[in-house]
MDTraj code that builds the backbone (N, CA, C; nanometers):
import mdtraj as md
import numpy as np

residues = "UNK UNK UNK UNK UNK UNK UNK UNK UNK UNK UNK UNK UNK UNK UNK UNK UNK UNK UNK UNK UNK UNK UNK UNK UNK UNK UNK UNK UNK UNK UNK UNK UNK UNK UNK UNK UNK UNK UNK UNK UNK UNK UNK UNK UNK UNK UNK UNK UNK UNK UNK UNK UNK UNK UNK UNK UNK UNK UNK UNK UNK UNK UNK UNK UNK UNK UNK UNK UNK UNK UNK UNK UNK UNK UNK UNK UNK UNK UNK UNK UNK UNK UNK UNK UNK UNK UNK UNK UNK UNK UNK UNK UNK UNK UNK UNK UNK UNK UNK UNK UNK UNK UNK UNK UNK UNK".split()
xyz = np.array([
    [13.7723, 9.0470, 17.6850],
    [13.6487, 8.9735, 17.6655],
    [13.5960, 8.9319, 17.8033],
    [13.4484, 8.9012, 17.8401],
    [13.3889, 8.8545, 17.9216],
    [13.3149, 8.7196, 17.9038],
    [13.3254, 8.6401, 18.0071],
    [13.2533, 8.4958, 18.0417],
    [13.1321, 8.5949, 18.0287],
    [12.9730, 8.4696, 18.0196],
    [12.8675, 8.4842, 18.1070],
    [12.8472, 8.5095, 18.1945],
    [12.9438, 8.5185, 18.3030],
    [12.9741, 8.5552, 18.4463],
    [12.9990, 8.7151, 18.4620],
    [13.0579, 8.7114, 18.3774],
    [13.1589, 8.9089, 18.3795],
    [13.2873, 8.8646, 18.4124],
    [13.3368, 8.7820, 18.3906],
    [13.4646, 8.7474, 18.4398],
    [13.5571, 8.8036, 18.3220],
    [13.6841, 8.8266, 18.3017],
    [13.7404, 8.8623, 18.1994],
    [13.8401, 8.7752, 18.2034],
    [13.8378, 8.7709, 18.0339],
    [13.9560, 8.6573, 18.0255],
    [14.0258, 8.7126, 17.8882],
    [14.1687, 8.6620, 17.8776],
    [14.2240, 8.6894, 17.7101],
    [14.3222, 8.6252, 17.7468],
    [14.4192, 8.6222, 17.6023],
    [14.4821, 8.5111, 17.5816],
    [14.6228, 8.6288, 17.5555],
    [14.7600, 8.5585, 17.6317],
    [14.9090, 8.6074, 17.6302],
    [15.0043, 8.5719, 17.5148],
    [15.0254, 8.6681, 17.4102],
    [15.0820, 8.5970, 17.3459],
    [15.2453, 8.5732, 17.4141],
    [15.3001, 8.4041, 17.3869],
    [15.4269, 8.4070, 17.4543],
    [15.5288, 8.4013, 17.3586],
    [15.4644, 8.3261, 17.2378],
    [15.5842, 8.3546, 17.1293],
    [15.4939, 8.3039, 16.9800],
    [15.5677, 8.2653, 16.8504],
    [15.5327, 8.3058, 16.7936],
    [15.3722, 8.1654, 16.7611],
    [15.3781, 8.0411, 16.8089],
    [15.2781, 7.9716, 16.8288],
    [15.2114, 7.9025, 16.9556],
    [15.2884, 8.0040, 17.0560],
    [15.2059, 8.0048, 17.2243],
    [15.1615, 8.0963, 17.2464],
    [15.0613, 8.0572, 17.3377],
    [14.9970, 8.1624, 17.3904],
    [14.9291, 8.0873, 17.5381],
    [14.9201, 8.2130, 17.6336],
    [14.8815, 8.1702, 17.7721],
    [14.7311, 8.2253, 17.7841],
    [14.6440, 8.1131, 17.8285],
    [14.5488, 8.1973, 17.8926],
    [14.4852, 8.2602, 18.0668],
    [14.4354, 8.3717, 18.0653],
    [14.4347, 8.4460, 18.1646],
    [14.2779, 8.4732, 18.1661],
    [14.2639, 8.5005, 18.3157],
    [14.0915, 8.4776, 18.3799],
    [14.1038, 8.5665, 18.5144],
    [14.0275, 8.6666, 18.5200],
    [13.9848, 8.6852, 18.6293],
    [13.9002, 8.6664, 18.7151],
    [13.8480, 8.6692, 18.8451],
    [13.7032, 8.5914, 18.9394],
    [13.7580, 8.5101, 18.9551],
    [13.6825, 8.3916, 18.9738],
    [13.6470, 8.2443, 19.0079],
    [13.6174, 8.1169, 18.9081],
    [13.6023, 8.1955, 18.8094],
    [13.5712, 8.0574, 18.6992],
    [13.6826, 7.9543, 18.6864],
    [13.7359, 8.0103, 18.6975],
    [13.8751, 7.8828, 18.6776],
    [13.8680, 7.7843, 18.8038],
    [13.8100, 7.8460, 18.8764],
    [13.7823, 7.7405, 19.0058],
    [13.6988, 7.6009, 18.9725],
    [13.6099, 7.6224, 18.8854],
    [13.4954, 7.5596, 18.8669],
    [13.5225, 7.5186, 18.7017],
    [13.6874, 7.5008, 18.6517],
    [13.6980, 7.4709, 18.4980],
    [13.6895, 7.3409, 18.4762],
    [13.6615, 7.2777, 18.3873],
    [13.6677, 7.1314, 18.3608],
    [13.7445, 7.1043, 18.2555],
    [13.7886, 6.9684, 18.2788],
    [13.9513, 6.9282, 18.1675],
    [13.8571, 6.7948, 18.1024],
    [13.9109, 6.7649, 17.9443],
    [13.8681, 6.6876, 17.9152],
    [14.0358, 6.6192, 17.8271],
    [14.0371, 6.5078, 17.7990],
    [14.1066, 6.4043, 17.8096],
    [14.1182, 6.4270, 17.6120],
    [14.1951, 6.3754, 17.5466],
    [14.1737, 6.3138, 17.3858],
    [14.1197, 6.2025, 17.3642],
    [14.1456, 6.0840, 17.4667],
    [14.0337, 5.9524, 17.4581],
    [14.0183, 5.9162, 17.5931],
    [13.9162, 5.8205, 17.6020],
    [13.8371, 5.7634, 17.7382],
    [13.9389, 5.7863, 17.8380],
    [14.1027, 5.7420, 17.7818],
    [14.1562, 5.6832, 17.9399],
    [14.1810, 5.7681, 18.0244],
    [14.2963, 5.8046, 18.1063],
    [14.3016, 5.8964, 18.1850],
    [14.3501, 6.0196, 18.1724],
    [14.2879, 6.1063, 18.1662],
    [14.3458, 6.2486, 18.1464],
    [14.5107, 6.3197, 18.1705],
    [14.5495, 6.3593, 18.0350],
    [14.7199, 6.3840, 18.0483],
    [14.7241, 6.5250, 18.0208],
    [14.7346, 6.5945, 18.1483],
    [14.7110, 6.7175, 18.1447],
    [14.8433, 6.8338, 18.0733],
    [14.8971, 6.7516, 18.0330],
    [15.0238, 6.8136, 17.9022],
    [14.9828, 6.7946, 17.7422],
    [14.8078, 6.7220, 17.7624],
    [14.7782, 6.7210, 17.6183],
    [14.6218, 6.6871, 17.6376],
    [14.5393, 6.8149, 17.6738],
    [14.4385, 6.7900, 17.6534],
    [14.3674, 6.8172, 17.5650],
    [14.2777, 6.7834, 17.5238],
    [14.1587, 6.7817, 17.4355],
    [14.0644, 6.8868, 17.4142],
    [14.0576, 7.0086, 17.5878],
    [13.9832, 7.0946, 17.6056],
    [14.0254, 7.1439, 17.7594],
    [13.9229, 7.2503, 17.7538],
    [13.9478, 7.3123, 17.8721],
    [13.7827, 7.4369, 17.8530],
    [13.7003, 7.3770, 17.9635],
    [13.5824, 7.4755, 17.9609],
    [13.5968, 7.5635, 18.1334],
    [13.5756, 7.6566, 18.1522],
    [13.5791, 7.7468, 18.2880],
    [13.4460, 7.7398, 18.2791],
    [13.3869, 7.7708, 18.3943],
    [13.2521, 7.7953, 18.4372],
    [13.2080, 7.9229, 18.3981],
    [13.1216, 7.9714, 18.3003],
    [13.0289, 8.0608, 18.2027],
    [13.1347, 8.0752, 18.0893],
    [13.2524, 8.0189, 18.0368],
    [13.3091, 7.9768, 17.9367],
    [13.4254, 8.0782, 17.9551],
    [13.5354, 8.1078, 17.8354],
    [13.4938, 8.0182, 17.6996],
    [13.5050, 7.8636, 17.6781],
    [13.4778, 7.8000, 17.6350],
    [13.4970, 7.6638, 17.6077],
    [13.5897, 7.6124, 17.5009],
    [13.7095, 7.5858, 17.5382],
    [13.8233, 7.5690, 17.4071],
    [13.8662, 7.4361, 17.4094],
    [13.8428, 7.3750, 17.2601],
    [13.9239, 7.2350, 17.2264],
    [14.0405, 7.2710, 17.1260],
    [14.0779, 7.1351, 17.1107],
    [14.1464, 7.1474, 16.9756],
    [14.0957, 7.1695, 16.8625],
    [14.1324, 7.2133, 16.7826],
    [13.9994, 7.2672, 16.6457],
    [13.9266, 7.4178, 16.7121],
    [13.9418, 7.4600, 16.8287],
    [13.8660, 7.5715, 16.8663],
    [13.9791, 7.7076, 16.8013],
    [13.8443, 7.8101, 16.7833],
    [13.9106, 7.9336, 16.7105],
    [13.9338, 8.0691, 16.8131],
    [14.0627, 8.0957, 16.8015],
    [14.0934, 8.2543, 16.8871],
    [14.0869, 8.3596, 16.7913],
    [13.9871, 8.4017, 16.8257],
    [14.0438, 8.5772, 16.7905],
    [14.0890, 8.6430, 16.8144],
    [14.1081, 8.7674, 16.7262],
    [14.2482, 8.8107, 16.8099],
    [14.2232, 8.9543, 16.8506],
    [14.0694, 8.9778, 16.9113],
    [14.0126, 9.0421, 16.9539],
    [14.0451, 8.9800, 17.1610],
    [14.0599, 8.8880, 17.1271],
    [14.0868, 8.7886, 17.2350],
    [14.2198, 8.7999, 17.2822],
    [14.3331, 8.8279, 17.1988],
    [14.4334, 8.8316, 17.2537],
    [14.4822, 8.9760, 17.2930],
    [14.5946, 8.9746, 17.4215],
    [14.6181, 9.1066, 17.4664],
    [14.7229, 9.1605, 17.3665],
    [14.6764, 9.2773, 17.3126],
    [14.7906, 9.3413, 17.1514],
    [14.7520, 9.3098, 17.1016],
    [14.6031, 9.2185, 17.0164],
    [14.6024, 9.1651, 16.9247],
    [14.4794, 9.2789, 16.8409],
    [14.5166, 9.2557, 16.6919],
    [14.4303, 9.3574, 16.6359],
    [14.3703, 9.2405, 16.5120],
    [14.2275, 9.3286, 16.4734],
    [14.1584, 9.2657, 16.4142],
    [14.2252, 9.2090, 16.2425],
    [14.2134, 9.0701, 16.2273],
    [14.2220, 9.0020, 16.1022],
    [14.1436, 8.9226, 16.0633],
    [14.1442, 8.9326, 15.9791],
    [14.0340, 8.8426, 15.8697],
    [14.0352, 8.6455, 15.9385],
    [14.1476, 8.6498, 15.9120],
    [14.1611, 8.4765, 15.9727],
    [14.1637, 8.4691, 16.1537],
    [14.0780, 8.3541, 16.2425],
    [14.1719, 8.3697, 16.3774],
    [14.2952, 8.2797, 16.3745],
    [14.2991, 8.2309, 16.5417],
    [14.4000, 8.1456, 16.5423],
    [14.3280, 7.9858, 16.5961],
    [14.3970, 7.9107, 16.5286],
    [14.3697, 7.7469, 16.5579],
    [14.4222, 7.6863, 16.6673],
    [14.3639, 7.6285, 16.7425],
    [14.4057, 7.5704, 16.8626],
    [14.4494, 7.4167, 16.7795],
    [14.5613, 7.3905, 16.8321],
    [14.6132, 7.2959, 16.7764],
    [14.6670, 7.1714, 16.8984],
    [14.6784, 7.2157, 17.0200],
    [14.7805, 7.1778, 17.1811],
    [14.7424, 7.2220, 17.2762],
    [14.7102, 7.1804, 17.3433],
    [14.6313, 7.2675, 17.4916],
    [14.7066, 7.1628, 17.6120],
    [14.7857, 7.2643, 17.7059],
    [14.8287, 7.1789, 17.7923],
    [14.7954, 7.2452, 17.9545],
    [14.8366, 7.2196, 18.0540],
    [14.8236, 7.2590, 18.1774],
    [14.9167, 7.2507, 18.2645],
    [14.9724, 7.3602, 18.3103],
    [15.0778, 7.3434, 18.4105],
    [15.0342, 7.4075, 18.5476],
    [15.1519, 7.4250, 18.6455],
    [15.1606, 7.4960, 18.7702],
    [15.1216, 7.6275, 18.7596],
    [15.1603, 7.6501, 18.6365],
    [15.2087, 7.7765, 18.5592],
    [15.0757, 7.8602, 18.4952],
    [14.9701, 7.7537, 18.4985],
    [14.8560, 7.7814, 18.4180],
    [14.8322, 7.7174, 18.2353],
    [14.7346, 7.7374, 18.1540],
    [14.6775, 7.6979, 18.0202],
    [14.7551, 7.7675, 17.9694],
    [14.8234, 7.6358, 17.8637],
    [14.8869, 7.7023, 17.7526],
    [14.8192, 7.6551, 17.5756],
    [14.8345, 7.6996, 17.4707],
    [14.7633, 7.6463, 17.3963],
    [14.8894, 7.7274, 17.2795],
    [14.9067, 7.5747, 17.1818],
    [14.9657, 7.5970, 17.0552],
    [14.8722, 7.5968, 16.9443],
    [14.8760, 7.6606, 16.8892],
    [14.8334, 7.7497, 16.7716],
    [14.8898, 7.7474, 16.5882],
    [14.7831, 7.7090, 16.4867],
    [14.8676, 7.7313, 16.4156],
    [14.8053, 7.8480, 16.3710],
    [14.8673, 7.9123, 16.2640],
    [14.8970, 8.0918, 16.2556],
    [14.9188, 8.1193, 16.0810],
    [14.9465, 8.0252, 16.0208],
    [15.0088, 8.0754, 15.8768],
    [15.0691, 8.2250, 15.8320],
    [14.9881, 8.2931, 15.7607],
    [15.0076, 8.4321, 15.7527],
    [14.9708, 8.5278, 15.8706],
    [14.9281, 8.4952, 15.9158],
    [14.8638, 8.5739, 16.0351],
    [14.9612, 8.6448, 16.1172],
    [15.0899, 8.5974, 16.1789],
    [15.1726, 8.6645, 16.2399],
    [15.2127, 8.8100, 16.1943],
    [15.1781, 8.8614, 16.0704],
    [15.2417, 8.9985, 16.0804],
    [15.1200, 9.0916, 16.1034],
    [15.0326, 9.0506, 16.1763],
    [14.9318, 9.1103, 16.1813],
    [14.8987, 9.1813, 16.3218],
    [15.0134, 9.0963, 16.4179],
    [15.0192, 9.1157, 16.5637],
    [15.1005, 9.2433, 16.5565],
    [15.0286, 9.3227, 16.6463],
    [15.1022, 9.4327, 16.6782],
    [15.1292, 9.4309, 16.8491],
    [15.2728, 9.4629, 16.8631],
    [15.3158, 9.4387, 17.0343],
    [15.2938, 9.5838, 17.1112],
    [15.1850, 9.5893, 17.2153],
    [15.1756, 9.6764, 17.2597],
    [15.2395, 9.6745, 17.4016],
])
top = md.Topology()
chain = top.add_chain()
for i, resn in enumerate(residues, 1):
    res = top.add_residue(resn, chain, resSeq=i)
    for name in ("N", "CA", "C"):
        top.add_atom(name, md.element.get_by_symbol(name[0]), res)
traj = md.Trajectory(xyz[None], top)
């Protein structure tokens, strides 16, 4: 998939309700973090995560799995449920119900 930018981005699956996300360019330079309430932002549990020309993901936000790398088309996406931030980069938990046998590992 592409930002507004042309940037490409998709999502890693790491197991069976993680997943990493990945960006190429510069947008991530220019991403903004948002908090769950006013106080100070706890970047092991945020609320969101927008990159500059998007995508723009909260909690409640939907992945497709057109979006993910191996991922093939299903009727349901996936629910962002956890969005955290490390050294390591965006990680985001997911819930999935039936959906897991739908992933094919390429």
């Amino acid at each position: 998939m592409k930002n507004r930018y042309g940037d490409e981005y998709y999502w890693e699956r790491l197991n069976e309700k993680e997943y990493k996300f990945h960006m190429t360019g510069t947008s991530m330079n220019y991403c903004r973090f948002g908090g769950k309430d006013t106080g100070p932002i706890d970047h092991s549990d945020l609320g969101m995560f927008d990159p500059s020309g998007g995508p723009y993901v909260a909690v409640g936000s939907k992945i497709y799995w057109d979006e993910v790398l191996g991922g093939v088309e299903v009727n349901k996406p996936l629910i962002v449920e956890r969005i955290r931030s490390t050294d390591d980069g965006l990680f985001v938990e997911v819930s999935i119900g039936t959906l897991q046998r739908s992933y094919i590992q390429r």
